[in-house]
N, C-alpha and C positions, 0 to 999 in steps of 0.2 A: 117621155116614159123610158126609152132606153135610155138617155143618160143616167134618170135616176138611177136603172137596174145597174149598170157601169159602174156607178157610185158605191152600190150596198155592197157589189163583190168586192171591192177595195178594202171594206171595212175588217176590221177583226171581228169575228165571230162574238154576240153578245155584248159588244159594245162599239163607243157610237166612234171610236180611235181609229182613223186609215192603219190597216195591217201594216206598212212600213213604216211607223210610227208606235205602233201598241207595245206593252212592257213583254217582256221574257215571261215566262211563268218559272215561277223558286224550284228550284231542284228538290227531290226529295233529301230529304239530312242522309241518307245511305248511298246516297252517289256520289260516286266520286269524279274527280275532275281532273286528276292526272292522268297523263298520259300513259297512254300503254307501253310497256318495254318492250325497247327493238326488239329481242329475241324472247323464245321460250323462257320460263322461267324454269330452273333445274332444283328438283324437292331436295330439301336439305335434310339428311336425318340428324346432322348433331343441331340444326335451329330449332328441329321439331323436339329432340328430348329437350332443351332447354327450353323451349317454352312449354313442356309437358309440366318440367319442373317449379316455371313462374306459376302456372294454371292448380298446380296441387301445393302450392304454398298458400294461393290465394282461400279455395278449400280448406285446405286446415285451417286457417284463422277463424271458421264456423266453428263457437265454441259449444260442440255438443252437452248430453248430458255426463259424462264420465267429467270430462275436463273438469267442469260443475262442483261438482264432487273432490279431485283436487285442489281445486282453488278452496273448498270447503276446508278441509283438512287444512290446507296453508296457513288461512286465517285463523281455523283453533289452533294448533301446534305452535302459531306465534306468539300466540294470546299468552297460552298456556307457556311458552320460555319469560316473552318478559315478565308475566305474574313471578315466577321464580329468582332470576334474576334482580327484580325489584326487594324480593324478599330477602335477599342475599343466601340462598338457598345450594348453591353449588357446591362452593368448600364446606368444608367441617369447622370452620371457625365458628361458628355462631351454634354450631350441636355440643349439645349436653355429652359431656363424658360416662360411658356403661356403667351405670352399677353408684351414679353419684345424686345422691339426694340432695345434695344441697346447690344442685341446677349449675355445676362447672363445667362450661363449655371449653372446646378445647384452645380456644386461644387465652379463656382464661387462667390455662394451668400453663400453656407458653410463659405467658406475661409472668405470673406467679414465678415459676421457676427461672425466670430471667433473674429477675429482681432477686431471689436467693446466691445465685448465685457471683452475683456482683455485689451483695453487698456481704457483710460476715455473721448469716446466719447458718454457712457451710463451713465448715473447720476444714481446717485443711490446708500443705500447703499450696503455694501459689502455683504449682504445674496441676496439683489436683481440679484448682477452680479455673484453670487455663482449658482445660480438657472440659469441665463442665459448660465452661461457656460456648466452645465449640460444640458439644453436642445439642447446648440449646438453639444452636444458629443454623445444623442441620435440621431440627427439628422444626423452625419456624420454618426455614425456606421448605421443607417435604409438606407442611403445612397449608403453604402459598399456591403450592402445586397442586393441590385437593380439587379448587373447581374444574381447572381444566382435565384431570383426570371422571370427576362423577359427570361432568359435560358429557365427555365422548363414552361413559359407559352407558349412560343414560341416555340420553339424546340423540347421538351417531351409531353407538349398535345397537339398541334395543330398539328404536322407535324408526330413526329415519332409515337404517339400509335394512332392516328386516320390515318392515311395512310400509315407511312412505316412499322409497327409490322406487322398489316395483311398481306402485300404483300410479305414479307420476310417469315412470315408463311407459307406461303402457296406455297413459289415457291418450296420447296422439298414435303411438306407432301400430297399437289394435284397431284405428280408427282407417288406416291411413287405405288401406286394402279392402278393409271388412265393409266401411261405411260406400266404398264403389259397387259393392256387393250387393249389401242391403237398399243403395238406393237405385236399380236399378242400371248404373252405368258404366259398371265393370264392361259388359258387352261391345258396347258404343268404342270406351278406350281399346279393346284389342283388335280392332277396325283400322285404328291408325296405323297409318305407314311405320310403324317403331318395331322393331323385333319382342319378344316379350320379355327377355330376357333387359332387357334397356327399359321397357316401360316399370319392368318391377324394382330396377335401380335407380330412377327417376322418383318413385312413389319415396322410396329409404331416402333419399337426398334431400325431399323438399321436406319430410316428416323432425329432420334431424334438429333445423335451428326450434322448432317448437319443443321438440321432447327435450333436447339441451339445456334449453332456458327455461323450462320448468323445472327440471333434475337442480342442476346446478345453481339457479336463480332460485328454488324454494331456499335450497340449503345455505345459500347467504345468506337469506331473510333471517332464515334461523338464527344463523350463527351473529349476524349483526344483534338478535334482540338478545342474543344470552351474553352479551358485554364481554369483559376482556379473555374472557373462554374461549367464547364465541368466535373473536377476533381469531383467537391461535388455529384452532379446529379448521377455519375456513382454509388458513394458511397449509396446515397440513392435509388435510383430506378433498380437498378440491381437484386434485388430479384420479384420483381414489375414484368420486362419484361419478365425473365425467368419463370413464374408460367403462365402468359399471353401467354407466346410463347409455353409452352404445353398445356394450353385449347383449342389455335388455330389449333395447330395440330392436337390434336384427332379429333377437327371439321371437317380439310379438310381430312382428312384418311376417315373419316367416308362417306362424300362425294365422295371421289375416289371410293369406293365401292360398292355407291347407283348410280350413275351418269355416262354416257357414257366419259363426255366432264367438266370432274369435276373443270377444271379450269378455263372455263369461267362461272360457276356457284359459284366458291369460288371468283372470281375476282367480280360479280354481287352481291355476299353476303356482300364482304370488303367495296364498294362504297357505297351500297344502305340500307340494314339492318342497318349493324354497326354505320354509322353515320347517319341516320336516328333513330333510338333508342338511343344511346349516344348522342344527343341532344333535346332529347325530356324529355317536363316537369313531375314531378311526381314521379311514381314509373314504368313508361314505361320503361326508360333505365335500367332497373335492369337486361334485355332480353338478355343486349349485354357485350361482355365481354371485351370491352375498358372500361365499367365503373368500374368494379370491379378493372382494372390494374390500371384505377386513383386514384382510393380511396384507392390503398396501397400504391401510391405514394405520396399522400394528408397528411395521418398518418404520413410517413417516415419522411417527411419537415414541420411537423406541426410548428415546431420550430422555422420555418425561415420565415413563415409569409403566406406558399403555402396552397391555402383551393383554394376550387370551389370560381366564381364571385360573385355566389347568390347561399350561403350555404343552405338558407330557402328554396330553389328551387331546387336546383341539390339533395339534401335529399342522402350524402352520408354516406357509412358505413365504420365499423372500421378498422382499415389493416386486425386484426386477421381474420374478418367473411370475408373480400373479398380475402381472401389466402383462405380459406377453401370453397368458392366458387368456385372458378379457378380450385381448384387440384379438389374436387368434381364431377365439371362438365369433366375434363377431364376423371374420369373415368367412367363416366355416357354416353360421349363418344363414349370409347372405347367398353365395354358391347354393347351399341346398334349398332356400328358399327359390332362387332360380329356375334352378332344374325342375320342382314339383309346382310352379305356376308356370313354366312351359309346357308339362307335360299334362296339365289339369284341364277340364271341359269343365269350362262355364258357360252355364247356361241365362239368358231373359229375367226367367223365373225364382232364381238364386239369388 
């Protein structure tokens, strides 16, 4: 009898294996198995904003309900260019000349008055029909130039920097703050060892490659689907939208910060400010930052014929001082955004 009892303490517990013999039990998956380091570990703050920064990129990639909505608009706005474009809809070649009943569009009066003047249904001498033909050879190439100009009147300033820059702006950079806000974990984040002033530059840095690559990636789209317009526009106005899409942003950061509900107040700012100042006469719209994204698109295409309706009136400036605006204001911005999310109480409940 005591050997057997000898024997059973030997065993592993619940089963029939001598203990120096029985398997390990599996580690839990959350254990780890390296070794400890020699020394203390010393907190890093610049590992900790960078990875504040991987941690809120990750975050942003949650495509809320705003986002939604721009990729909504994306889709028709594309729709709606190649419908046009298909149509051949840009230049004036294929529109009817004012006031002509018998349906002459205007390349058919190009064509028409080509053909007159090369052959001899103009009397005249030969410096007369020399002079003729060069004006019809200004006339076809001011022609040529038609869609890229109704492109960027129609398309780049009436529709994408007056309504869809802002909205694309705004659907990450309102989120980026606001949504730590509303979900609860604004609190949590001003816990961590980061200053606040660091944690609010960390939010603007990881928000930047999303609200960029909306801004400037819808507006390729665009411009790829209105063909060889399209093509030009991108070439010129792509520096335009991206300086435009980071004053935007600091804007709405700055407002996620100040603001419980920052996206219905950036969404009241895009509608009502913005095109309210960017259409007003004088030196009022200088307030708004679609005018300055005009006026480095106005410089870029000087070339091609693009200025304001009523230059005497719109009183636009140069590309240079409206890039130096844009970036300016964006960091003028981010500073005050700073200051008023350091010096702000948030609350749990908020």
């Amino acid at each position: 009898m005591k050997e057997d009892t000898k024997e059973e303490t030997m065993r592993a517990p619940g089963t029939g294996v001598p203990a120096d013999v029985a398997p390990v039990p599996a580690l839990p998956p959350h254990y780890s198995t390296a070794s400890p380091p020699d020394g203390p570990v010393t907190p890093s703050p610049l590992r900790a904003w960078f990875y504040l920064v991987g941690l809120s990129l990750q975050r942003q990639a949650r495509v809320g309900q705003i986002v939604w909505i721009a990729l909504g608009l994306l889709a028709f706005s594309g729709l709606l260019v190649g419908t046009i474009t298909v149509s051949g809809w840009w230049g004036m070649q294929n529109r009817r000349l004012p006031r002509s009943r018998e349906g002459v569009t205007y390349q058919n009066w190009a064509e028409l008055t080509d053909a007159l003047s090369q052959g001899a249904a103009l009397p005249g001498s030969p410096e007369v029909a020399g002079i003729n033909q060069a004006l019809v050879a200004s006339y076809r190439a001011a022609l040529e130039r038609t869609d890229f100009y109704v492109f960027s009147n129609f398309l780049v300033f009436t529709i994408f920097v007056s309504f869809l820059l802002p909205i694309w702006s705004l659907s990450f950079a309102a989120d980026s703050l606001g949504g730590d806000r509303e979900g609860g974990s604004l609190v949590w984040l001003l816990t961590r060892p980061l200053s606040r002033p660091a944690i609010y530059l960390a939010k603007f840095v990881a928000l930047l490659p999303w609200s960029i690559g909306l801004s400037v990636g819808g507006f390729a789209v665009l411009c790829l689907a209105g063909g060889r317009p399209g093509w030009q526009a991108l070439r010129f106005y792509w520096p335009a939208v991206f300086s435009g899409t980071l004053a935007f942003s600091a804007l709405y950061h700055l407002m996620g910060a100040y603001f419980k509900r920052p996206a219905i107040v950036a969404l009241l700012y895009s509608f009502f400010l913005e095109t309210l100042l960017g259409n007003m006469p004088g030196y009022l719209k200088r307030g708004s930052i679609s005018f300055y994204t005009r006026c480095m698109m106005f410089d870029a295409a000087q070339n091609y014929g693009v200025e304001p309706e009523k230059p005497s009136v719109y009183l636009a400036v140069d590309g240079s001082t409206a890039c130096m605006v844009l970036l300016a204001a964006t960091v003028v911005f981010l500073v005050v955004g700073m200051v008023l999310f350091s010096r702000s109480e948030y609350l749990a409940a908020d």
